[in-house]
TINUBA-894999 format. One line per 3 residues: their letters; for each residue y, z, x of C-alpha. Coordinates in nm, 3 decimals. Each point is the difference from the previous one (the first is absolute). Layout:
a	Y,Z,X ~ ...
//
This chain:
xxx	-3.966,1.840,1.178 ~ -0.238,0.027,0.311 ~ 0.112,-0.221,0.263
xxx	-0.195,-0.124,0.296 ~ 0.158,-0.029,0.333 ~ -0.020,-0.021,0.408
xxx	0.268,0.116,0.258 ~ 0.120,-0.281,0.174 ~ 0.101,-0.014,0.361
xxx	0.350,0.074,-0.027 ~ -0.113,0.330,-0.195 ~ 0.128,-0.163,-0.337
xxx	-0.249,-0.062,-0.332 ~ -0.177,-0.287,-0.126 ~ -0.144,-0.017,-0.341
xxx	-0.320,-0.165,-0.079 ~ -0.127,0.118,-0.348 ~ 0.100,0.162,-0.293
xxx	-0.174,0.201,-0.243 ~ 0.123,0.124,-0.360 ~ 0.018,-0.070,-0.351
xxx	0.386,-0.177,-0.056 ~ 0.011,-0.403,0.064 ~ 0.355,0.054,0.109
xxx	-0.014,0.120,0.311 ~ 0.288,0.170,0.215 ~ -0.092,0.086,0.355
xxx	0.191,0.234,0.181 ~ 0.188,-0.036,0.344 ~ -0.135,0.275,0.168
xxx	-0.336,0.191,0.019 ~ -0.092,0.242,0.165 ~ 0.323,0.019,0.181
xxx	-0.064,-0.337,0.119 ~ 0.264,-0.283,-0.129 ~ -0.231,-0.287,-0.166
xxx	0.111,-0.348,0.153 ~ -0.255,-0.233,-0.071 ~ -0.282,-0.036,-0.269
xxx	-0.351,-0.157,0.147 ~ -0.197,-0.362,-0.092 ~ -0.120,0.017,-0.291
xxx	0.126,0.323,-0.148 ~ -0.008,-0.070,-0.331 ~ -0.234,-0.255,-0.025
xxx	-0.378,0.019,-0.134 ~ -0.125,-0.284,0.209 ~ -0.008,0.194,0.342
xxx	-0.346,0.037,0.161 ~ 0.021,0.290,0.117 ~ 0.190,0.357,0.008
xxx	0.110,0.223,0.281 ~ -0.255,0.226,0.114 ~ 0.235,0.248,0.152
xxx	0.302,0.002,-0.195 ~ 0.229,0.285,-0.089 ~ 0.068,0.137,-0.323
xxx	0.319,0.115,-0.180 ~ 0.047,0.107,-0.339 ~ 0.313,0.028,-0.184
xxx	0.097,0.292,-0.294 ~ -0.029,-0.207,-0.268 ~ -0.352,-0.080,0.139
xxx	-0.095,0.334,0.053 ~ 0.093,0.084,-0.359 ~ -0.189,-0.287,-0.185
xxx	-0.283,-0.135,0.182 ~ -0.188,-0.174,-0.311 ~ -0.058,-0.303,-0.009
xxx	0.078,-0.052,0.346 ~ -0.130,-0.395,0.145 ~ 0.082,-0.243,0.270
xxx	0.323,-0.151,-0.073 ~ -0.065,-0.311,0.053 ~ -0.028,-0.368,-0.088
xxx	0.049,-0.055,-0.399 ~ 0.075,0.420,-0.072 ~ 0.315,-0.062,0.229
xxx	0.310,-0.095,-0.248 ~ 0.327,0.110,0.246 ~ 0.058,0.135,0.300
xxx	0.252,0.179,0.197 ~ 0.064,0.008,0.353 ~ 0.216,0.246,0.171
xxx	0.324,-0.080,0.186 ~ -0.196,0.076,0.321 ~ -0.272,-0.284,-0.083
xxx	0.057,-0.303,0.325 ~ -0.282,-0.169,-0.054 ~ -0.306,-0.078,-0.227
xxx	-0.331,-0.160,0.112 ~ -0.218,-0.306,-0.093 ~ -0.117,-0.051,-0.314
xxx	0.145,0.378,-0.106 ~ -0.003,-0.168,-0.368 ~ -0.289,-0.237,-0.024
xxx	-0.164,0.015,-0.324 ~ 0.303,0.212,-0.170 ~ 0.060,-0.240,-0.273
xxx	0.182,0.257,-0.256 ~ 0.218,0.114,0.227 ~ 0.341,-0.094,-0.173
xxx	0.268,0.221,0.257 ~ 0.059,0.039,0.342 ~ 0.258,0.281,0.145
xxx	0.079,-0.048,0.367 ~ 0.297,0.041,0.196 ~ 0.150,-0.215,0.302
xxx	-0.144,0.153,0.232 ~ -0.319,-0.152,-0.072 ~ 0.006,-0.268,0.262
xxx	-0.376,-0.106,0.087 ~ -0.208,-0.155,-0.263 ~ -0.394,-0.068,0.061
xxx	-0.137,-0.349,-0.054 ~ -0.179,-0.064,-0.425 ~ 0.195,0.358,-0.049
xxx	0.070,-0.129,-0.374 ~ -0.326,-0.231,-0.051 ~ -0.081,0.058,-0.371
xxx	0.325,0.157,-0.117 ~ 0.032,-0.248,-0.277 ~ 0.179,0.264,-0.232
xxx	0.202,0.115,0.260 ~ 0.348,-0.067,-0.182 ~ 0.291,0.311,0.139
xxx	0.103,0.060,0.343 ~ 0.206,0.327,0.022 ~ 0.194,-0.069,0.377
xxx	0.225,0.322,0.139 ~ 0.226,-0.104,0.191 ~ 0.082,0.299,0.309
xxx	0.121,-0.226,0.309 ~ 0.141,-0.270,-0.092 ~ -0.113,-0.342,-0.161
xxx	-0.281,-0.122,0.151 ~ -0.360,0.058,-0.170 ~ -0.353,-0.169,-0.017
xxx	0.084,-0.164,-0.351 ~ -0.014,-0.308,0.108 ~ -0.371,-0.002,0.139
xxx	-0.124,0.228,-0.326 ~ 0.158,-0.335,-0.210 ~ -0.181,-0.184,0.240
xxx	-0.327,0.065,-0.071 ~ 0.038,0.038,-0.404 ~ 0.048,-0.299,-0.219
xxx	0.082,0.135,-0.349 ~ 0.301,0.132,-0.143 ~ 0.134,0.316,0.220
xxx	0.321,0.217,-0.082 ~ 0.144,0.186,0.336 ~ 0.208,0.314,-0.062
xxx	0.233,0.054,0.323 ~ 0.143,0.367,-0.012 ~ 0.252,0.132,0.229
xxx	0.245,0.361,-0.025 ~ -0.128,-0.021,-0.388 ~ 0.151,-0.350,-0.067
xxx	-0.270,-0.309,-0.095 ~ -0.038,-0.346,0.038 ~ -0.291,-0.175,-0.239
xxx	-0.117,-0.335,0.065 ~ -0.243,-0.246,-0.134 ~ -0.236,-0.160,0.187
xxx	-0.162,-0.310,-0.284 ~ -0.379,-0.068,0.074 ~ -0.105,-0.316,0.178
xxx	-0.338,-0.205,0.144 ~ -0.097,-0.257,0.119 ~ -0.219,-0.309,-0.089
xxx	-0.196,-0.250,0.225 ~ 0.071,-0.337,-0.218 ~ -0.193,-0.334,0.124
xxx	0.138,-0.318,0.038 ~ -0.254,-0.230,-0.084 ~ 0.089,-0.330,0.144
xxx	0.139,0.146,0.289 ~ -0.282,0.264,0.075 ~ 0.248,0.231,0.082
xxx	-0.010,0.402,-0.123 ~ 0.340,0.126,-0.021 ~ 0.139,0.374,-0.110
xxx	0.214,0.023,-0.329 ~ 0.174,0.321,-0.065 ~ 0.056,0.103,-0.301
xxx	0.239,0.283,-0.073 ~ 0.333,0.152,0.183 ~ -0.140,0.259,0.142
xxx	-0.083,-0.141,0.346 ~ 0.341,-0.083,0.047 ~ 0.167,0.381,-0.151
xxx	-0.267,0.101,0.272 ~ 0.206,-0.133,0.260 ~ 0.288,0.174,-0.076
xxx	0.031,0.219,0.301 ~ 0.108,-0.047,0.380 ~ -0.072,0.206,0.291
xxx	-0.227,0.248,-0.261 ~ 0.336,0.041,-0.199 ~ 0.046,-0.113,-0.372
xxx	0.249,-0.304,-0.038 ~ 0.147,0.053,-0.342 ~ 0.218,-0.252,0.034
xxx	-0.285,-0.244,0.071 ~ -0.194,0.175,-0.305 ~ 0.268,-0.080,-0.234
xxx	0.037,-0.355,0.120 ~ -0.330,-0.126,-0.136 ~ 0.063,0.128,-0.340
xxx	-0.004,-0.367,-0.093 ~ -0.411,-0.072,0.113 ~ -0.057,0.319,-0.218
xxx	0.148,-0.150,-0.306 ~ -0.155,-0.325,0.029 ~ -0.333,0.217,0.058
xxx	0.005,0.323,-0.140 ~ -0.089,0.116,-0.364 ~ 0.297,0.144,-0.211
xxx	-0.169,0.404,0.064 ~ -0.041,-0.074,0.400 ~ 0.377,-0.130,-0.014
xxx	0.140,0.289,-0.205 ~ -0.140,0.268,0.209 ~ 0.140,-0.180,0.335
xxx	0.365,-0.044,-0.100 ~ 0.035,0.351,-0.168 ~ -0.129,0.110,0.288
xxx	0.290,-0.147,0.209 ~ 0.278,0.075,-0.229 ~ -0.103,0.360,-0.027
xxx	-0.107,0.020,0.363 ~ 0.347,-0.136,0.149 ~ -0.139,-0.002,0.356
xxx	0.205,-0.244,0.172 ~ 0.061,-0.259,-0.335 ~ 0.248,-0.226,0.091
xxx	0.227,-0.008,-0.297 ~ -0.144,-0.439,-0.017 ~ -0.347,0.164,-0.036
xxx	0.129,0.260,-0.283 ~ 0.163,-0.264,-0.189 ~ -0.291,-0.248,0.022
xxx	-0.286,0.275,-0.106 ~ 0.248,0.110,-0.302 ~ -0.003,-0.377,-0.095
xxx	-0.355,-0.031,-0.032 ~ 0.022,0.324,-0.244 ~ 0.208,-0.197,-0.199
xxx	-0.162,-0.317,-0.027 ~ -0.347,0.173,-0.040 ~ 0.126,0.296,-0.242
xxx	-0.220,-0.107,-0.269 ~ -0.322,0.001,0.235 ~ 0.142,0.331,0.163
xxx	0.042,0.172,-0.286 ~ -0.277,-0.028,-0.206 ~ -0.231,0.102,0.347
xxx	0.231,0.309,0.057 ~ -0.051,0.094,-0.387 ~ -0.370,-0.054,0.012
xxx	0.009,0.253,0.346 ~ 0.255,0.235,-0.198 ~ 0.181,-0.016,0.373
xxx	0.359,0.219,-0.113 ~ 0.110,-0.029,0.364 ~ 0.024,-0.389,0.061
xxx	0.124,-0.001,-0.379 ~ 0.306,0.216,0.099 ~ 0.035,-0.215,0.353
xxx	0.094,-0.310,-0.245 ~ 0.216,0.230,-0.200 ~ 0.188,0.178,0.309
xxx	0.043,-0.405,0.084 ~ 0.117,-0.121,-0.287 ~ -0.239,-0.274,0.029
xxx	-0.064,-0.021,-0.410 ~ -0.051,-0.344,-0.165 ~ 0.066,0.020,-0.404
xxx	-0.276,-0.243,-0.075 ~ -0.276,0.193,0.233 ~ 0.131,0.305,-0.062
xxx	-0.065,-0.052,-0.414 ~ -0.323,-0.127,0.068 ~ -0.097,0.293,0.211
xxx	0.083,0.238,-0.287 ~ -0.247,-0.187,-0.230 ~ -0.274,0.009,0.237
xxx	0.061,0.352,0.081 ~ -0.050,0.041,-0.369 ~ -0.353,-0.189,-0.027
xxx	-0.093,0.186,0.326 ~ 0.102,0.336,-0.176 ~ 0.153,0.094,0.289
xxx	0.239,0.232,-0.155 ~ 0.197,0.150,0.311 ~ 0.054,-0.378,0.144
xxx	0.093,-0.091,-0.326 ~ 0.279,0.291,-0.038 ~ 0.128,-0.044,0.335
xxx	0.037,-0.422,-0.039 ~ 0.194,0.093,-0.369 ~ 0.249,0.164,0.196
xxx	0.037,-0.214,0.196 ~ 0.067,-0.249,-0.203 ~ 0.207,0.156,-0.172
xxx	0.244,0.089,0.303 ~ 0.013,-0.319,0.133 ~ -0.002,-0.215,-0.314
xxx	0.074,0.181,-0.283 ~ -0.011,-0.075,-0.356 ~ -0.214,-0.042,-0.283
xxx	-0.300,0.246,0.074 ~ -0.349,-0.121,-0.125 ~ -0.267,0.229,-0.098
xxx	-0.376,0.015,0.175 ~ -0.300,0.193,-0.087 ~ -0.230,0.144,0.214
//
């Protein structure tokens, strides 16, 4: 990759283009024996009017070895991105336009975030957050600015906390005889959004609305959000545990037949390890593992089956 960049007055490196043939992109924290701490306006956007006249150019070995097909990174050719540990702060608009980028990589020491940075980023869907201070992070104004669905990976001395953040928007709705214009919002995911004080996640305020998502979510949405807490185990109150393995239970038909249909082994063996089996769902989900032909689900939910309830043994084709 060929990467753009200016010294700024404190002698450290700011980025502001890259240039290369890989969507994902992975910038480095130091060039030219410079640390890299911020990333300019518009970096990776195709909408800016104009480029640096006297910018400085750095080129990294993998560059050096394949330079076909090398293009602006920018805009829709941008799918991820990766910012060093050393990043603080990103400018305006940095992703205006980027609407496939799906990822974001960032650490907590990114602090300062430019005004319409995300304006665009409708497919923007994973944010990858290292954790190296403490607990605080910018999170909450990424979530801010994004309305659909948005998973947040928190990392920290190799552990993990995954959390799901459900879509939301709003709607102007008239009242007619009153003449009045009012704002419905449809959705939980304005009020996950506010799970965080003082720049720090609340999980215990997270867990709390699990209620407005099951009145609101879709089965899929809900799935992904508790396994996500029962696997994460940040800071769940044993109340929260119990009330997200509930749901499992009540919903194990629904849950079930989505995990088959995404051949997901790991959530599968999270209701095992739990002993969170139903009889009735469980049978059904070995039938429509069998329709599906999904023949390793359909193995592993025989066993089971057979541990918890044995008996008679049916026979299914694939």
């Amino acid at each position: 990759m060929k990467i753009q960049y200016r010294i700024a007055a404190d002698g450290s490196a700011e980025i502001l283009r890259c240039y290369g043939s890989d969507p994902r992109i992975v910038l480095p924290g130091q060039i030219d024996g410079r640390t890299v701490t911020a990333v300019a306006a518009y970096a990776f956007s195709d909408r800016k009017a104009s480029e640096e006249s006297e910018a400085l150019e750095y080129e990294t070995e993998d560059h050096r070895l394949f330079r076909e097909g090398e293009r602006l990174l920018a805009g829709e050719l941008v799918e991820s991105v990766e910012l060093p540990d050393t990043v603080e702060r990103i400018g305006r608009y940095i992703f205006y336009g980027c609407r496939n980028l799906r990822v974001l990589r960032f650490s907590d020491r990114l602090r300062d975030i430019g005004s319409g940075a995300f304006t665009g980023c409708r497919g923007l869907s994973c944010l990858d957050v290292e954790l190296t201070e403490g607990k605080k992070t910018c999170v909450k104004e990424i979530l801010g600015d994004l309305w659909q669905r948005i998973d947040v990976t928190f990392r920290r001395n190799g552990a993990e906390a995954k959390l799901v953040f459900p879509e939301h928007y709003e709607e102007a709705v008239e009242n007619t005889p009153a003449r009045i214009l009012f704002t419905q919002h449809h959705g939980s995911g304005n009020n996950y959004r506010q799970c965080f004080y003082d720049r720090e996640m609340d999980f215990r305020k997270y867990d709390s609305l699990f209620y407005l998502a099951r009145a609101q979510e879709k089965t899929g949405v809900l799935t992904d959000l508790v396994f996500a807490r029962l696997m994460g185990l940040e800071e769940l109150t044993k109340e929260a545990e119990a009330g997200y393995e509930q749901f499992v239970r009540e919903r194990e038909e629904e849950i079930l037949s989505f995990l088959t249909d995404r051949g997901d082994m790991e959530k599968l063996r999270e209701i095992s390890s739990r002993s969170l089996w139903e009889r009735e769902a469980l049978e059904h989900a070995i039938g429509y593992a069998s329709e599906q032909k999904q023949g390793e689900v359909l193995s592993f939910l025989m066993n089971e089956k057979q541990k918890f309830f044995p008996g008679v043994r049916k026979k299914y084709e694939l």
